[in-house]
N, C-alpha and C positions, 0 to 999 in steps of 0.2 A: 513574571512568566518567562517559560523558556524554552524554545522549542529545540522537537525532539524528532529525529528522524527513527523512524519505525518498520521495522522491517515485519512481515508478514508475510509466513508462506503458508501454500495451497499447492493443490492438484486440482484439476480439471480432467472429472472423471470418464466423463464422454468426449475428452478432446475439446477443443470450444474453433468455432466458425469464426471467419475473417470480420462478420457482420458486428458481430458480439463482444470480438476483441475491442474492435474501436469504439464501441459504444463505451467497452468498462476504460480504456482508454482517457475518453476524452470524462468520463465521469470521477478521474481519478486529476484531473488536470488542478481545481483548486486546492488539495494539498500536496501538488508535485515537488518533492525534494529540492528542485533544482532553484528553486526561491529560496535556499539557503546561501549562504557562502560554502557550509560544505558540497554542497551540490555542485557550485559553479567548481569549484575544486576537482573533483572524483568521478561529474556525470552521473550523477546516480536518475536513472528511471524508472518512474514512477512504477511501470510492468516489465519484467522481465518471464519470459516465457519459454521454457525448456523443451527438447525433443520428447521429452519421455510427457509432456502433460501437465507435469509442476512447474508451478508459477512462484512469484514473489512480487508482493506489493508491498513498494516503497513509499510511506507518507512523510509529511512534515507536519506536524501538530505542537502547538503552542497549550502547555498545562505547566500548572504549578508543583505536578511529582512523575515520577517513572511511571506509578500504576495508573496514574490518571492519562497520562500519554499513551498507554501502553491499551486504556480502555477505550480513547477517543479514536484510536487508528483500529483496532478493531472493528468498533461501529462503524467509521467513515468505508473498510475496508469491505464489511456485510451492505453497505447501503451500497457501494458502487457497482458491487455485483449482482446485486439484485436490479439496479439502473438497465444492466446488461443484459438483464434476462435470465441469471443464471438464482439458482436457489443452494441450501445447504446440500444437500447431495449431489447437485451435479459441480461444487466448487467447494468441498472444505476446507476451513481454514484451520492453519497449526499456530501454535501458540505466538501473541506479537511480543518483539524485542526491540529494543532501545539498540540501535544503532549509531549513533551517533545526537550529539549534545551539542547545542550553537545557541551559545549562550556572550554575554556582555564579559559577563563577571572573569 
């Protein structure tokens, strides 16, 4: 296996509350980035949250291919926002990508 950091943007279409942040927050903390060595390298956090309402969620996910990574951050990505309260319309999400590879080999 070999994990894979996963990038993951969205908007938040109504804005999203201080409440809700930390919930999708702290719901995003067991696959946060920074349990990598790239993480500890770069800083990467788990949310990053833009003026304009669009977001990026960063995972770490451990699969045996790109698309398989690329599926498990997805769903990890819909579950944590649903944790938060939020549904597909008020948070869509855009296609996930392979950001970065922390692998042995």
């Amino acid at each position: 296996m070999t994990t894979y950091v996963i990038t993951v943007p969205g908007t938040f279409t109504a804005g999203i509350e201080d409440e809700a942040r930390t919930r999708l927050s702290q719901a995003l903390r067991p696959a946060d980035p920074h349990h990598t060595r790239m993480g500890d390298a770069q800083d990467l956090d788990p949310l990053t949250v833009n003026e304009d309402d669009t977001f990026t969620i960063r995972l770490a996910v451990e699969a045996d291919s790109v698309p398989h990574a690329e599926e498990d951050a997805r769903r990890l990505a819909d579950s944590a926002l649903q944790a938060a309260g939020l549904d597909d319309s008020e948070a869509p999400l855009g296609p996930a990508v392979v950001t970065g590879i922390d692998s042995e080999v």
